[in-house]
N, C-alpha and C positions, 0 to 999 in steps of 0.2 A: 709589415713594418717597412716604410720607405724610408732607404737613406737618400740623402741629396749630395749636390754639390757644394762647394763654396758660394759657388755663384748664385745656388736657390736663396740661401740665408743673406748673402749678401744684398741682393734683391729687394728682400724682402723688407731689410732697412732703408733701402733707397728709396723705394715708396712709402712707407712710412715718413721719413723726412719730405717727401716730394707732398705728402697729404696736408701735411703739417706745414706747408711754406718754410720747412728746414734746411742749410743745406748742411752736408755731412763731406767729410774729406777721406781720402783717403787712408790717414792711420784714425781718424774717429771709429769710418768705416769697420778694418781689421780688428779694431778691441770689439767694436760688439760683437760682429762673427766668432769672436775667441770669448768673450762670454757667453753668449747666445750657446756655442757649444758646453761650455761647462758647465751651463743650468738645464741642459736638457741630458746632458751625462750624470749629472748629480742626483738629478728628479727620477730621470727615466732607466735611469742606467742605458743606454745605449748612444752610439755614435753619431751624432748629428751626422757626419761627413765622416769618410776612410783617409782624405788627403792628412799628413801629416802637419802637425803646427809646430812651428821651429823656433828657439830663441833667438832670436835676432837684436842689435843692440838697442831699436827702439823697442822692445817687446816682442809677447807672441806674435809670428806672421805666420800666416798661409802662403805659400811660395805663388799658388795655382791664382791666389786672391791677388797676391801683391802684384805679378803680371799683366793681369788682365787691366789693373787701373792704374798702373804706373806710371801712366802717361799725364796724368794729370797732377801728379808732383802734390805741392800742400793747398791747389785749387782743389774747389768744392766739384765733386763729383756732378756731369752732368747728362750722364746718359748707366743704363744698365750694363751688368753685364748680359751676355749673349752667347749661343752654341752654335752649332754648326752640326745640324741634322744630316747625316750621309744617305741616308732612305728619299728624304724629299728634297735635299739638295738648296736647305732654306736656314737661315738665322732665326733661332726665337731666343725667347727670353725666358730666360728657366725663372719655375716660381714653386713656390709648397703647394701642395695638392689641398685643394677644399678643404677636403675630409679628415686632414690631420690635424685635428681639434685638439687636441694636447699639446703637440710644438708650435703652432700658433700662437697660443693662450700660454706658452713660459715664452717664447721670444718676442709675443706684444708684454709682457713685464718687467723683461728684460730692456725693452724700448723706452717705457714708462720712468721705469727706476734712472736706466744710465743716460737718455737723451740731453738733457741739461748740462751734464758734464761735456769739458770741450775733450779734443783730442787729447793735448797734453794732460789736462787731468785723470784722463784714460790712461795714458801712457803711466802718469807718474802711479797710480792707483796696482797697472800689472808688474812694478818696480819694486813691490815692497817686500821687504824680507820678506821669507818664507814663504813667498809666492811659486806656482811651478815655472813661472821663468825666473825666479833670482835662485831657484836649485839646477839648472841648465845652464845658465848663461854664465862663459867662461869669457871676458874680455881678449880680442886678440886671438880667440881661437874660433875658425870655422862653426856654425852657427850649430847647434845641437837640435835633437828631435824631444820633445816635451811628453813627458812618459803623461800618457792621458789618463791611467788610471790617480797620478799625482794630478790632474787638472780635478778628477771629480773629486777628491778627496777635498782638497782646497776650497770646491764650490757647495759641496756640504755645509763644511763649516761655516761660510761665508753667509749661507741661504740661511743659518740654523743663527748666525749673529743679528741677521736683518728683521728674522720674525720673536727674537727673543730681545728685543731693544728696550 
């Protein structure tokens, strides 16, 4: 079982949108990373990523995500993220492994379902009561850590409203 980084999932959307003549921004970006994780925590039970997802007053953020593309503000993302291999002393571009035919196949439906929405609808959608950032997020107070097993809970019910419509 491989976990990744932020930056594999996030990637992962980027080309997706880049396939699709899409462009994607930076909080569009973050909501699908922050679903993408909750449907593979909800399905799979397991952690997409170990990095922490924090309330933040737009939404759930990845600290690690939100740095890396910070720089392009509410422009459309226009390059990957990237590491920095200390063995061969070279930049790539993290991506999901082939063979991980299960988180592929729930994060290309995750892509399917939320691409259409814009950011803000993103945003306003991880805003709604009883959501795990409107049981975190304290106005005014330093940004809280989002209890994940509240993330999978939320995405249960959430996956279990989409297929019982």
């Amino acid at each position: 079982m491989t976990t990744y980084k932020p930056a594999h999932i996030a990637n992962f959307f980027i080309d997706k949108a880049n396939d699709e003549g899409d462009l994607i921004t930076q909080m569009k970006l973050m909501k699908l990373v922050y679903i993408g994780f909750g449907w593979v925590k909800a399905l799979l039970d397991r952690d997409l990523f170990p990095d922490e997802i924090e309330a933040w007053r737009h939404g759930p953020v990845i600290p690690a995500l939100y740095h890396e593309f910070k720089h392009f503000g509410s422009r459309p993302i226009t390059n990957h993220a990237i590491e920095f291999d200390l063995d061969s002393m070279e930049t790539q571009i993290p991506r999901i492994k082939g063979d991980d035919e299960k988180v592929k196949l729930i994060l290309e439906k995750v892509w399917n379902i939320y691409k259409r929405f814009s950011a803000k609808s993103l945003r306003d959608k991880t805003h709604e009561a009883g959501t795990p950032w409107s049981s975190a997020y304290e106005p005014g107070m330093p940004s809280q850590e989002i209890d994940k097993n509240t993330i999978k809970d939320h995405f249960i019910y959430k996956i279990d409203q989409y297929l019982n419509v």
